[in-house]
N, C-alpha and C positions, 0 to 999 in steps of 0.2 A: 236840517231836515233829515229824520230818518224813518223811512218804512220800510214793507216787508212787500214780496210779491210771493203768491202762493201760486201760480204756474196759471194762473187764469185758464183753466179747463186742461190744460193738456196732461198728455199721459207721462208718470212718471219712471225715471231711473229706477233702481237701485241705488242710495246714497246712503250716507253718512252723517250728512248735517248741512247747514246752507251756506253759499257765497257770500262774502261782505264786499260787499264792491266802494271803493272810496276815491269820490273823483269832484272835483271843485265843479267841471264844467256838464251842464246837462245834460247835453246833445249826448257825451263822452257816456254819461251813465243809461240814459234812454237805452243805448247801443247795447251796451255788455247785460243790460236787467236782459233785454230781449236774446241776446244769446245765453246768457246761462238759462232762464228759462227754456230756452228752446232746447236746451244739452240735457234738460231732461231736471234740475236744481233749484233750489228756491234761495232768491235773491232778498237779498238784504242790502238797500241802500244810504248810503251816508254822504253828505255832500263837501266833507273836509277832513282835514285830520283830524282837529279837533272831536266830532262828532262822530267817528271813526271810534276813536279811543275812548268815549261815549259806552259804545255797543261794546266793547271788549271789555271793558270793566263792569256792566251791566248784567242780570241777571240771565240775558239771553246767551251768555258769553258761550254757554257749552252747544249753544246751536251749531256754531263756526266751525267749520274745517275748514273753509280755507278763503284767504283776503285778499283783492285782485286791487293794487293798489298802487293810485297814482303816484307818482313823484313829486311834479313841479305843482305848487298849491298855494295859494296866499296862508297866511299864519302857518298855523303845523303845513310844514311839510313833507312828506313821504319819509325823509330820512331822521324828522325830528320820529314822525311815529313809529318806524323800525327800533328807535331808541329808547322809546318810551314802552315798547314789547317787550325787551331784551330785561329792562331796569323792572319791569310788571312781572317777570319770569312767563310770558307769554309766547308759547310756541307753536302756537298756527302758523302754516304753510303760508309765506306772504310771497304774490306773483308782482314785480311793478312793471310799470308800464311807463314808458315815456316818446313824447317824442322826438326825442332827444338820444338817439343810440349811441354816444360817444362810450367808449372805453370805459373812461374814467366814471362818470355813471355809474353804470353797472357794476364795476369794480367796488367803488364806494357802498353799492348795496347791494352787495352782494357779504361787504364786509358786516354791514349793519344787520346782517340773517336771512336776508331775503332767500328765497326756495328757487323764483325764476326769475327771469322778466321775458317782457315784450316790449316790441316796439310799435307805436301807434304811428296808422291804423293797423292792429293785429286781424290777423286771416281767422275765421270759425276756426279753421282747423287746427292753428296753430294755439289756437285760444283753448279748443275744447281737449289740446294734449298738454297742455301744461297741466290743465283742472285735472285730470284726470290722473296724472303722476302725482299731484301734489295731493287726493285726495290717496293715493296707493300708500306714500309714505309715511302721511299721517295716520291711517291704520296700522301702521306694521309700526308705527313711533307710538302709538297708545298702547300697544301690546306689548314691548318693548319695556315702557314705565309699571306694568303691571308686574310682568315676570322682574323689574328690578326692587320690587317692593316684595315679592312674595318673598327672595333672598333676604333680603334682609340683614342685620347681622352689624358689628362693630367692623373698622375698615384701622387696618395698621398697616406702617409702613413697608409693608410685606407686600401689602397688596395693591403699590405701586407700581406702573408699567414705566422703567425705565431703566434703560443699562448705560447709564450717560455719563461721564465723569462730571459733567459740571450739574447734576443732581446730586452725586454723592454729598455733597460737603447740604445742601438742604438735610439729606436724607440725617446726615450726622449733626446735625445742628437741633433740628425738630427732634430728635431721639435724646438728646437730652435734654431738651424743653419742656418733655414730657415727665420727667421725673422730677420737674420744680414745678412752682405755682406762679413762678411769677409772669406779669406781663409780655405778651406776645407782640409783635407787628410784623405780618408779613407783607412784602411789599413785591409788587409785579405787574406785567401788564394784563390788561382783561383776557382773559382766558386759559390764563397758563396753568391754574389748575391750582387759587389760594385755597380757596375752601376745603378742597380732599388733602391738602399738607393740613390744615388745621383742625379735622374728622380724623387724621391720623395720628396725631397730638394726641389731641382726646382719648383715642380708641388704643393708644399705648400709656396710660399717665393710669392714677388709680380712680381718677372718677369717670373710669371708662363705662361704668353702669350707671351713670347720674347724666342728667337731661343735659343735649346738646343744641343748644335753642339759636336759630340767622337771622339777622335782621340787615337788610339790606338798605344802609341810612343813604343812598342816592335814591331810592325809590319810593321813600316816605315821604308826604306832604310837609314844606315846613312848619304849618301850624299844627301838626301830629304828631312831631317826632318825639315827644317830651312824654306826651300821654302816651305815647308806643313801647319808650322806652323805661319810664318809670311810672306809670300807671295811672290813674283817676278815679276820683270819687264821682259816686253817682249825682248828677245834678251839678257838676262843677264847670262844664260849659254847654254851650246849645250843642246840641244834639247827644248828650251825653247821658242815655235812659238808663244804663247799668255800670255797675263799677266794674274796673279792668283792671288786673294786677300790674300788668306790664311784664315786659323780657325778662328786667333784671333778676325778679321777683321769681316767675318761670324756672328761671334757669340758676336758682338757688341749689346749693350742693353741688354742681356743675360746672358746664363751660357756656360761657355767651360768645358768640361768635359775631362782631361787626365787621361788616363787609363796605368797602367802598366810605370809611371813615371819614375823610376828606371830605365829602361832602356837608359834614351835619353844618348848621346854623352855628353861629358864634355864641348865641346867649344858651344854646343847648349844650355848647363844650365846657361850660363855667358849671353845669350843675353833672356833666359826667366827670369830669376832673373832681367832685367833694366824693360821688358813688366812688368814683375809685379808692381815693383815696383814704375815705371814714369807713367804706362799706357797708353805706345805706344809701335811701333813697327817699324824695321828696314826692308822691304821688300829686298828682295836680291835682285841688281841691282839698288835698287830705290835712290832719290837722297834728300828726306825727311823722316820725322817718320811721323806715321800716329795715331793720339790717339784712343784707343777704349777703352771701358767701359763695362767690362765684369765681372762677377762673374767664381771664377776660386774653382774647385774642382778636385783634383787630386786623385789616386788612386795608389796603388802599392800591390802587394803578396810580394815584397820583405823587407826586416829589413832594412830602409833607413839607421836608425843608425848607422847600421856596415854600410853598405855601404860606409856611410860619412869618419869610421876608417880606410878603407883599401880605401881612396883615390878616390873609382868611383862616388861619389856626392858630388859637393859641399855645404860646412856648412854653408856658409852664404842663399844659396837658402833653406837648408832643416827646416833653422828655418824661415823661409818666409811661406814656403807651411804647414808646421807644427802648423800652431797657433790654428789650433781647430781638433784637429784628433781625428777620430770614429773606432774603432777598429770592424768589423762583425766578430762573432764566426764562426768556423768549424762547419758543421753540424751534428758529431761526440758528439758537444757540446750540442748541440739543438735537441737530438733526439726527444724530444713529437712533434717537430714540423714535422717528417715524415707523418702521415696518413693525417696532414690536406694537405699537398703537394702533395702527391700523388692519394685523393682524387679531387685536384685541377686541375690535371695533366692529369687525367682522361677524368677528364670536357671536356676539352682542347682538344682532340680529339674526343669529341661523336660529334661534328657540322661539322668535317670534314668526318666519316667516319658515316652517318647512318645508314647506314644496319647493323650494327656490333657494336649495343650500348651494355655496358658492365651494369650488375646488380650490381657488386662490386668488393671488392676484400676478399680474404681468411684473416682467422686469421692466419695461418702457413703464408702466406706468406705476411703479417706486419710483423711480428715477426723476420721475415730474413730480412728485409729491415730496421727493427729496428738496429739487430743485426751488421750488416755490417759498418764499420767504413767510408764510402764515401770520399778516399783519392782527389776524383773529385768533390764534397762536390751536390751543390743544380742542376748544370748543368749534372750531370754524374747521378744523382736521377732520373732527367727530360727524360734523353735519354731511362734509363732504361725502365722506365714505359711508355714510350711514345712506344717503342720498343717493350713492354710486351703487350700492349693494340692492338696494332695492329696485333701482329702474334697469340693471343688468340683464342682458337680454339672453348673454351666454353664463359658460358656470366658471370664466374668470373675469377679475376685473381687469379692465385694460386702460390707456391713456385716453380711451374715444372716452368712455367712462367719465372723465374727469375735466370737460371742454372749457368750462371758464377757466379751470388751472392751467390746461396745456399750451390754453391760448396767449396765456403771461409768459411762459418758460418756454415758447416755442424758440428750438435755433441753439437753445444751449446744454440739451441733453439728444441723448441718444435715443430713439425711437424705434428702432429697429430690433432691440434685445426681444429674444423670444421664449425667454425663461417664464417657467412660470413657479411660483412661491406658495407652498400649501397655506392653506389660512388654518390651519388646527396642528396641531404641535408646537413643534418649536418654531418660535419666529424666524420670519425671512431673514437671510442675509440682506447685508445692504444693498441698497443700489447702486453704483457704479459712485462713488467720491473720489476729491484728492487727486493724488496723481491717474487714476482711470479717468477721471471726470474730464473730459475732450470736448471742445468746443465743434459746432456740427460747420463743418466747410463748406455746406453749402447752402447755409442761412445766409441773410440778407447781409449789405455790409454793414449796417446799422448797428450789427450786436458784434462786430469783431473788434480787439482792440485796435484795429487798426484806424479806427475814427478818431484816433486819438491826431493823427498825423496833420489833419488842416488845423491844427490849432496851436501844433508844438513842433511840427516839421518833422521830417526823418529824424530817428536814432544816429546817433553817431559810430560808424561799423568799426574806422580805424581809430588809434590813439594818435598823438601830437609825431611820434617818431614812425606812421606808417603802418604797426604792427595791428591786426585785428585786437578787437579789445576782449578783456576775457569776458566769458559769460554772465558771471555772475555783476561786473560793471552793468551790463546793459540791460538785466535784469532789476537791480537795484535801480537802475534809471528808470524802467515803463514803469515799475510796481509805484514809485512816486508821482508819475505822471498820471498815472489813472486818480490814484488816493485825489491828486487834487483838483483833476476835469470832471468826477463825481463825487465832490467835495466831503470825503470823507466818510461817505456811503460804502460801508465796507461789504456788505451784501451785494451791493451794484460793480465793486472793484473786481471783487472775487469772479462774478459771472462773467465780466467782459473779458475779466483775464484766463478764464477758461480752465478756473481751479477751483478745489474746495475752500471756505472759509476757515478753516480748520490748518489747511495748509498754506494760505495768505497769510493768519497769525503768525506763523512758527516762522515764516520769510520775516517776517517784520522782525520779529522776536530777533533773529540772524543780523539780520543787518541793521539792529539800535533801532527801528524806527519807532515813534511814540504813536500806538494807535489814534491817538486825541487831536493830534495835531497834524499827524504827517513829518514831519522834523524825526531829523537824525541826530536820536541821541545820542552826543560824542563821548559822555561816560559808558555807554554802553558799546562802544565799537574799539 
């Protein structure tokens, strides 16, 4: 069931475009048609997910600014549809709502893109400030997309923000990837930023002026992807009223770029395996192959490897696409490269929003953005500050700023720093890491290593003959005791232990220990 409510007489806002309210249960949606109406908005209802991702795929899609959207739902539910946004390249402000306020929740979708949530039953007021941020940000994010189109322009590894060491060996890898033609696979988690390593390929190689064409093969229909990717003739299935060249074809004399690989169909990787390999292509319907001449860079989050084990890829294609693979770190990995990003990020919206230009950002609230493990890695960074920068009240950003993050990293950073970091020049210095990085003493006992103690008993202070033991024994002792009470969670080790992870590794490194397992390597000691 989906309609539209056009405010049944009453006077309107100033807007943008309508509500999509997406809610299984009636009563639930009666409710919110009558407050967004009343907020002055016109209501668009949908009574599932399903039908939800209906209206977003639908020709009304540009009505939406912004989607108030249930969770818990029989079939789609809330976090399938976040998923299915993300995989659509759809970035409407989505608020959800549940009622269900547990942590995890929200965390989860919060990871999935979500803008806000609520929890039901949500107060008008609380209701009509969430719409109201989420429709500020999606204006100043449509202005945003404009001013990044007017730029325009080829992207080289220049114009990477990263000063990381565990970037460099990308940075040198992709740079001579670029001066060959052969096959690419870069492999990483969702967000860390495949696609601008494979735009900067391109944008440094000599077919840097030939067509740079994405297909995102998790987001094609499986009965599509064939016709998507190598084309069709007209009348060659239902619904098929004109011919279509397809990607390959597209992106002749250039580079094709496949994103999220892993996913395609099995019977679809037996006729990308011949494209690869003959360099041509079978158009469905068509009655020839057609050659085209393309540089082929693929991309995946997922471990094709296994993939290949448990039968969903096949091996003869993954050692085709595998002949030069570039691994991109997690951003977990690469924390010093936070403040030049979020400095960058900043930028990024002062030309969209001038009235509202920011002087910097806080040291307390680097420090949480340092601190926070980015399970959504460079793109969940981007939202956030992009987010933070717009709804800032003052002209720095500070930890209040950033409340679903401070509220994860609360207890293990400092909050109290009162620096603040210009956002134009040179990027900030870091935030406090490493040996500054102090565990806060007067957080609960929950987050001190000291919870280690009902489970493994006191440290042993003296040795067998009475004498205090030396430091580094009883350091060597916790550091193994943590590695195996949060089983190898090295992100969770480092917090509890009230260090950087940068400086957890090079302990390990010191004392033999095998990150993988915890075990002391005795070659190495």
């Amino acid at each position: 069931m989906i309609h539209g409510d056009f405010g049944r007489g009453q006077a309107k806002t100033v807007m943008t475009g309508s509500i999509l309210i997406v809610d299984d249960d009636p009563v639930q949606r009666r409710l919110l048609e009558a407050a967004v109406t009343r907020f002055g908005h016109t209501a668009i209802v949908a009574d599932g997910g399903a039908a939800g991702l209906e209206v977003l795929d639908g020709p009304g899609a540009r009505d939406v600014s912004v989607v108030i959207l249930d969770l818990v739902m029989p079939g789609l539910d809330g976090i399938g549809v976040l998923k299915a946004m993300r995989e659509r390249d759809i970035s409407v402000p989505v608020i959800v709502q549940t009622a269900q306020g547990g942590i995890e929740t929200v965390v989860s979708a919060m990871r999935h893109g979500a803008f806000d949530f609520v929890v039901k039953p949500a107060s008008p007021d609380r209701l009509q400030a969430s719409i109201s941020n989420a429709l500020k940000v999606e204006a100043v994010e449509g202005e945003v997309k404009r001013t990044s189109r007017k730029r325009g322009g080829l992207l080289t590894f220049r114009d990477m923000i990263t000063h990381s060491p565990a970037m460099d060996r990308v940075i040198r890898l992709g740079q001579k990837a670029a001066a060959s033609h052969i096959p690419i696979l870069i492999e990483g988690e969702s967000g860390v930023g495949k696609e601008l390593v494979a735009r900067a390929i391109q944008g440094s190689g000599d077919r840097r002026s030939k067509p740079f064409v994405t297909v995102n093969c998790g987001a094609i229909p499986d009965n599509l992807v064939e016709s998507i990717l190598f084309g069709h003739e007209k009348g060659s299935f239902t619904g098929a009223t004109d011919k279509h060249t397809g990607k390959f074809v597209e992106a002749h004399s250039g580079t094709l770029f496949l994103d999220e690989i892993g996913d395609l169909p099995l019977d679809v990787q037996v006729k990308l395996l011949r494209a690869v390999q003959e360099g041509e292509v079978d158009p469905v319907g068509g009655r020839s192959t057609v050659k085209v001449d393309i540089r082929l860079i693929s991309a995946t989050h997922r471990n094709l490897l296994q993939q290949v084990k448990d039968g969903k890829f096949r091996e003869d294609l993954f050692y085709r696409l595998n002949v030069y693979p570039i691994f991109v770190p997690p951003l977990r990995d690469r924390r010093d490269d936070i403040p030049h990003l979020v400095t960058h990020f900043m930028e990024k919206v002062a030309p969209a929003d001038p009235r509202h230009r920011l002087k910097g950002i806080s040291a307390a609230a680097l420090a949480v953005l340092q601190a926070y493990d980015w399970p959504g890695n460079i793109r969940q960074l981007e939202n956030a500050v992009f987010r933070a920068s717009v709804l800032c009240e003052g002209d720095v950003l500070t930890a209040d700023d950033f409340p679903q993050i401070r509220a994860q990293v609360e207890g293990t950073v400092n909050l109290e720093a009162d620096d603040t970091f210009e956002a134009s020049g040179a990027a900030p210095p870091l935030a406090p890491r490493d040996e500054d990085f102090v565990p806060d003493e007067t957080a609960p006992a929950a987050v001190q290593p000291a919870e280690l103690q009902p489970r493994f008993g006191t440290l042993r202070a003296l040795d067998e003959r009475g004498n205090v033991r030396a430091l580094a024994d009883v350091e060597l002792e916790m550091i193994k005791l943590a590695i195996d009470h949060y089983n190898g969670q090295m992100s969770e080790v480092a917090r509890r232990l009230g260090i950087g992870r940068s400086t957890l590794y090079r302990k390990l490194k010191e004392y033999g220990i095998d990150p993988e397992t915890g075990r002391v390597d005795r070659l190495a000691s």
